[in-house]
N, C-alpha and C positions, 0 to 999 in steps of 0.2 A: 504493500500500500504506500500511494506517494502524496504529497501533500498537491494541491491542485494548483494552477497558476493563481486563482483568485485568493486562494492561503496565504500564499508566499506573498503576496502583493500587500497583503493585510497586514501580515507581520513585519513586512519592509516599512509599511507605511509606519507603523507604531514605534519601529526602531528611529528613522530619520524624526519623529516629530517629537522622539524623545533627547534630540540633540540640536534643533531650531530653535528661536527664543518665542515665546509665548504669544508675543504681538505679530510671528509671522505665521503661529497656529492659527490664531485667530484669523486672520487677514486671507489666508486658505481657506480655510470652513465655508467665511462667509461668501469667498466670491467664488468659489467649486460650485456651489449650493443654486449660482446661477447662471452658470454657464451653461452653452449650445452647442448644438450640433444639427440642430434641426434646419437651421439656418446655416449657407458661407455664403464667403463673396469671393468671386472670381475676378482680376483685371488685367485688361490683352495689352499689352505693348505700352504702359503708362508713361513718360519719359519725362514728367516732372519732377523732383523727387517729392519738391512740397506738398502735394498732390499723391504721392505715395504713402509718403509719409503718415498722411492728415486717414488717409484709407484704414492703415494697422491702427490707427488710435482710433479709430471708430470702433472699430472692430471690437476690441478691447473695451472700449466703454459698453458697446451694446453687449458684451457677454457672450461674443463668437470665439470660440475656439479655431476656428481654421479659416484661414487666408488664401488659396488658390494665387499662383501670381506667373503668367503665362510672358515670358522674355523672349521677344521677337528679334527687333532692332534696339531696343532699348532696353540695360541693366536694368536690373530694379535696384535703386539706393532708396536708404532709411534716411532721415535728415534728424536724429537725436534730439535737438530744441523744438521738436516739433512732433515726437512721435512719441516723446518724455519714455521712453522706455515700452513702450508698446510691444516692443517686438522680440521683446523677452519673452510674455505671456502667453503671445499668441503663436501658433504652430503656424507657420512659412513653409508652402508648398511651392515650389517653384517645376517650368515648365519650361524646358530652355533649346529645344529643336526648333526653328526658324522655321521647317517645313511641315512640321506634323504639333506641334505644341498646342494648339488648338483643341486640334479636333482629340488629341491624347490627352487632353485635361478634361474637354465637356464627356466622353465617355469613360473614363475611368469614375467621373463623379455621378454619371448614368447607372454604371454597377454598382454603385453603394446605394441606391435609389434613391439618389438628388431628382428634383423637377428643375431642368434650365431653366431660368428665367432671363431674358436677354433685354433690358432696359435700354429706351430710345422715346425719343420724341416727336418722331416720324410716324407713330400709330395711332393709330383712332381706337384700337382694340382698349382692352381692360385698362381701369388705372390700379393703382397699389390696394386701391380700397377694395377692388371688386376682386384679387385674384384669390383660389383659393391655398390656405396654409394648411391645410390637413397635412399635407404630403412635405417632407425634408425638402428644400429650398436652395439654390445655387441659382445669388444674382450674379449675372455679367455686366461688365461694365467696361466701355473701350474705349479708346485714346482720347485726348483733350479737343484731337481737330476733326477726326473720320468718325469716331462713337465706333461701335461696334464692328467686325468685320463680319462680310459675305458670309464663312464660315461658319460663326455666332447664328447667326439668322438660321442657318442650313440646317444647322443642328438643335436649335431652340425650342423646347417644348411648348414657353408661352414669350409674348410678347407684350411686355407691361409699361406705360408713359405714367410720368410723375403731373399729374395737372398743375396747368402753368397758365397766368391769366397777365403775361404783360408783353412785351413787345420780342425779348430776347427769346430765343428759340429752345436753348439751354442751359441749366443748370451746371457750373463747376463739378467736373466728378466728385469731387472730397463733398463736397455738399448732397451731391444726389444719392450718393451711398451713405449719407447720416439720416437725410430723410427717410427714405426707406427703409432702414434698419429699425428707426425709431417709429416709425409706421407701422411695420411687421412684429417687432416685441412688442409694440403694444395690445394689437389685435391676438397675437398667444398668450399674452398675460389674461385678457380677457375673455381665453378660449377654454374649455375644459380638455385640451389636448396633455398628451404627456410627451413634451417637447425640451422639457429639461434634461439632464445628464443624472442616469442611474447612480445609486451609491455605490457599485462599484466602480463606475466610466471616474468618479469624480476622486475615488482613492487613487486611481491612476494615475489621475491627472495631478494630484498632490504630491504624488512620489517624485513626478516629472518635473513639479517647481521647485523640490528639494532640492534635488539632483542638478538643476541650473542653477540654485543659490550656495553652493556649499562648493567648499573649494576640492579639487578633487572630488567633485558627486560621482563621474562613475565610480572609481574607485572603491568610494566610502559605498555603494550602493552595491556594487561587485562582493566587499564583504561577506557586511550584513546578510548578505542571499545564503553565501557560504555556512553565513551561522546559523543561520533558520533551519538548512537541510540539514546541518551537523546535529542541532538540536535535535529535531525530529528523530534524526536517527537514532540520536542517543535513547530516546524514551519507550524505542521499540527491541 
């Protein structure tokens, strides 16, 4: 008999939180507790970094764990006085083929059973209010001057406009992906879904900010695992 990943996970957890200070226990608990998955945001080719930047810190405040980030022609950089640390929290998927990064990010988030949602202001179709959340959620979001690519479209499940009532055409990405975001938690807060992170997704996830806060986390975290199985063994 062996102990299950989700044991071992338990007891890592208990060991690392027995060696954090108590206000980074706390500071865990409470924002594990609201974190997502039910939601990401994807963005194609971004080449501002302020603009990138400004994306992970939303992200981060609305309680997304994953960032999609598709590198075409342009790196993606973090701008630090602007992303205040953002990009610690949040998990950075990057997508970095020229040729196929596209269409290799909107289906791999196909098989984890995301719904594309490919935002534009070019549609008459649904706006943020009418789409439905039942279903896990991947907004797309494209460059500052073209908005989305052909690609995006090809592959798009739905097609969603931010209602806009003045003369300019578009919203600043950094902005359209805060509206949204703040759109859509709020409409799942308000929902009877279970669209938050299990208590086990969220012990994972706590082991995972140890292990980036702690100097040597793998290491210390490589241990610890050592001592659990050693333990175990020893009690059988």
């Amino acid at each position: 008999m062996q102990l299950t990943p989700s044991e071992i996970n338990r007891k890592l957890y208990e060991k690392l939180y027995g060696i954090i200070t108590p206000n980074k226990q706390e500071m865990f608990d409470r924002i594990a507790k609201e974190r997502t998955r039910h939601l990401t945001v994807v963005i194609e080719n971004v080449f501002q970094e302020h603009n990138a930047s400004a994306v992970v810190r939303s992200c981060d405040c609305f309680g997304l764990q994953d960032l999609h980030v598709i590198e075409k022609d342009n790196k993606y950089k973090i701008q630090r006085d602007i992303a205040l640390g953002a990009g610690r929290w949040v998990d950075i998927h990057n997508y970095k083929d020229t040729e196929t990064a596209t269409v290799e990010c909107i289906r791999e988030l196909k098989k984890k059973g995301y719904k594309i949602v490919a935002t534009t202001p070019h549609t008459e179709d649904q706006t943020i209010y009418d789409l439905d959340v039942s279903q896990p959620l991947a907004f797309v979001f494209g460059t500052e001057r073209r908005g989305i690519s052909d690609e995006v479209i090809l592959e798009a499940d739905e097609l969603v406009r931010i209602p806009m009532y003045g003369f300019t055409e578009s919203f600043n990405i950094s902005v359209s992906v805060a509206i949204i975001l703040n759109t859509i938690r709020q409409r799942l807060e308000e929902s009877d879904l279970n669209w938050k992170l299990s208590e086990e997704e969220q012990i994972a996830l706590k082991i995972e900010w140890c292990r980036r806060i702690l100097n040597g986390g793998d290491f210390i975290c490589e241990r610890f695992i050592e001592e659990i199985v050693n333990e175990y063994a020893s009690d059988y």
